[in-house]
MARPA-754974 format. One line per 10 residues: number of its first residue (from 1); their letters; for each residue x, y, z of N, C-alpha, C, CB. Coordinates in Angstrom, 1 decimal. Atoms other than C-alpha are relative to their C-alpha. Glycine has a CB too. Layout:
MARPA-754974
NUM) A) X/Y/Z/X/Y/Z/X/Y/Z/X/Y/Z ~ ...
//
This chain:
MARPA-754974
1) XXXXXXXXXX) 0.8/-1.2/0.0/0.0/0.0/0.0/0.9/1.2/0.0/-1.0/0.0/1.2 ~ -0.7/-1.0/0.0/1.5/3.2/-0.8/-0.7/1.5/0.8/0.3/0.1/-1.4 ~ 0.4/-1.0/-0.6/1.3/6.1/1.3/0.5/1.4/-0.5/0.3/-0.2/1.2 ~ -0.2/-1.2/0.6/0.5/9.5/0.0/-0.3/1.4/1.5/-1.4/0.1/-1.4 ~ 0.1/-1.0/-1.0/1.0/13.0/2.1/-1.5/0.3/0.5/0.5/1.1/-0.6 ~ 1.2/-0.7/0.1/-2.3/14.1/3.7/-1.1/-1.6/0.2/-0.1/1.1/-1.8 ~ 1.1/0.9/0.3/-4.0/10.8/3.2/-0.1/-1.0/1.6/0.4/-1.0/-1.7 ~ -0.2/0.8/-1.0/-5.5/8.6/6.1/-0.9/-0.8/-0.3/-0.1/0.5/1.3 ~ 0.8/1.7/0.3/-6.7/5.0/5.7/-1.5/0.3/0.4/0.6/-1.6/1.3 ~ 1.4/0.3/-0.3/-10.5/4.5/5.7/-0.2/-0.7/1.7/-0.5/-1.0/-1.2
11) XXXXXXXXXX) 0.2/0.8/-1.2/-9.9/1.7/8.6/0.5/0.9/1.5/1.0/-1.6/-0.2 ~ -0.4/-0.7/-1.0/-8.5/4.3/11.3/-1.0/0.4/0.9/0.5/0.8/-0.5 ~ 0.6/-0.3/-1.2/-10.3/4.8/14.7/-0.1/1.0/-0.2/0.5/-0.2/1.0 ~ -0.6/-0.8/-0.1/-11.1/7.8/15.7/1.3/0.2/1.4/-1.1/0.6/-0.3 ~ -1.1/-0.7/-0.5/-8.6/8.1/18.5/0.8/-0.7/-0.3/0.2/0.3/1.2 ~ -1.2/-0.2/0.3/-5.7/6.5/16.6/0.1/1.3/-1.1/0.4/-1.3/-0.5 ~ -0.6/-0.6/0.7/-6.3/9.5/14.4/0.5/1.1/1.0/-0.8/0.3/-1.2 ~ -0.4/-0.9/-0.9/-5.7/11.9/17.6/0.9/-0.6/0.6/-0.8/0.4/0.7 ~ -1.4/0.3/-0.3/-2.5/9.8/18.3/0.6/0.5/-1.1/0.3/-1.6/0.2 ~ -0.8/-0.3/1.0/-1.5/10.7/14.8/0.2/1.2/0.1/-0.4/-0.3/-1.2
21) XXXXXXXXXX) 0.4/-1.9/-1.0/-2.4/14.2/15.7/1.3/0.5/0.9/-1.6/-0.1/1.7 ~ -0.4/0.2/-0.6/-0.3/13.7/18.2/1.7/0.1/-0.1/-0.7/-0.9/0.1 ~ -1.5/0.4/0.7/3.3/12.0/16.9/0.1/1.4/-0.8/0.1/-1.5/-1.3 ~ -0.2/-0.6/1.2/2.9/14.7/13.6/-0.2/1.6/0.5/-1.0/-0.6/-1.3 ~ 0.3/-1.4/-0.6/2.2/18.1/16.2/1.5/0.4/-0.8/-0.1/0.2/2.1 ~ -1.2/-0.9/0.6/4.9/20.5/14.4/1.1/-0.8/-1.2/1.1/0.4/1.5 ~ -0.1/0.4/1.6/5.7/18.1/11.4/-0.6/-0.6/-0.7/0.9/-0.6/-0.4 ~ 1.2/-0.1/0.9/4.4/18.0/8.4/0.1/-1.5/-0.9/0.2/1.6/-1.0 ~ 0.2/1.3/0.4/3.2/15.2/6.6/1.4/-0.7/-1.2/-1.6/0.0/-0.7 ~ -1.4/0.0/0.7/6.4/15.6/3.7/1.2/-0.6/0.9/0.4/1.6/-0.3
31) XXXXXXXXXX) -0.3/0.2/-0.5/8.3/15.4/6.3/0.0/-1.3/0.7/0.0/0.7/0.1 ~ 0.6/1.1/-0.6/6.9/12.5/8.4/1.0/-1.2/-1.0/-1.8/0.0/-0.3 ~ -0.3/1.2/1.0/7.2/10.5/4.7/1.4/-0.2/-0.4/-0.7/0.2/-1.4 ~ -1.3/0.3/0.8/10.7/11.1/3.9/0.7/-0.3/1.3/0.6/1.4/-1.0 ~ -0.5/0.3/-0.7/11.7/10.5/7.3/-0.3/-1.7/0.5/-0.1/1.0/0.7 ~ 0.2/1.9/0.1/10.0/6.7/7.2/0.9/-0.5/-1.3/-2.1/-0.7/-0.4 ~ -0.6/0.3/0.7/11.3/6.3/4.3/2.2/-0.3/-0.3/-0.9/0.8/-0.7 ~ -1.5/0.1/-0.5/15.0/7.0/5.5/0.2/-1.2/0.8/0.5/1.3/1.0 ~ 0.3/1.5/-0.6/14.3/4.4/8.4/0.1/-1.2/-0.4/-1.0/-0.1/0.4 ~ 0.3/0.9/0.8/13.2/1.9/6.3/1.3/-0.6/-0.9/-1.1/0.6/-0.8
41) XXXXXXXXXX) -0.8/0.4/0.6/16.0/2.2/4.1/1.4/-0.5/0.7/0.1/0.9/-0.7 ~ -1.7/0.2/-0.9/18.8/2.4/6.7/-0.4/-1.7/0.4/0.4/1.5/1.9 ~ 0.2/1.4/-0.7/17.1/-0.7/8.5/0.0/-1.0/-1.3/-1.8/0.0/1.0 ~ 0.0/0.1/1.1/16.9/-2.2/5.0/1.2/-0.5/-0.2/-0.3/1.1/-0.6 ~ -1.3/-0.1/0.3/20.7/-1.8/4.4/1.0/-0.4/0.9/0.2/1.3/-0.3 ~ -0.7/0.4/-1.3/21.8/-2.9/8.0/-0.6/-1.6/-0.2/-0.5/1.0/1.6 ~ 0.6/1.2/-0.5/19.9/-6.3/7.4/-1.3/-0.5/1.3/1.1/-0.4/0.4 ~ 1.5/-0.1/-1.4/17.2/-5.7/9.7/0.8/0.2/1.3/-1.1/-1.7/0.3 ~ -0.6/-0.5/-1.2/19.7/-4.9/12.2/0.4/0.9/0.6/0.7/-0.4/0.2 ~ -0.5/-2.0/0.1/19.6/-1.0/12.8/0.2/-0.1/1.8/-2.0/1.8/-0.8
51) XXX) 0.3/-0.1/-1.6/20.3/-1.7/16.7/1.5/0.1/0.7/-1.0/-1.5/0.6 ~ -1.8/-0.4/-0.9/23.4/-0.1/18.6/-0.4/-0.7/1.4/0.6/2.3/0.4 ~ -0.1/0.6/-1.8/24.5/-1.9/22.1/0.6/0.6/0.3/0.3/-1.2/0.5
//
């Protein structure tokens, strides 16, 4: 499923959308996406192992 800025799933509660509310207070949804998308990649590129000891 691909996620577009702005957009929220049909199946969403309403208070997980006031957790989302929540996490995204003072960033913006651009943001948000390009910062999962960093995650993703790094964890991705580590082997699923993005975990310092």
């Amino acid at each position: 499923m691909e996620y577009s800025p702005g957009s929220v799933p049909p199946s969403r509660s309403g208070g997980q959308d006031e957790l989302r509310a929540g996490r995204h207070a003072g960033i913006s949804d651009e943001e948000c996406l390009i910062t999962l998308k960093v995650l993703q990649r790094l964890t991705r590129d580590t082997g699923g192992q993005a975990w310092h000891h």
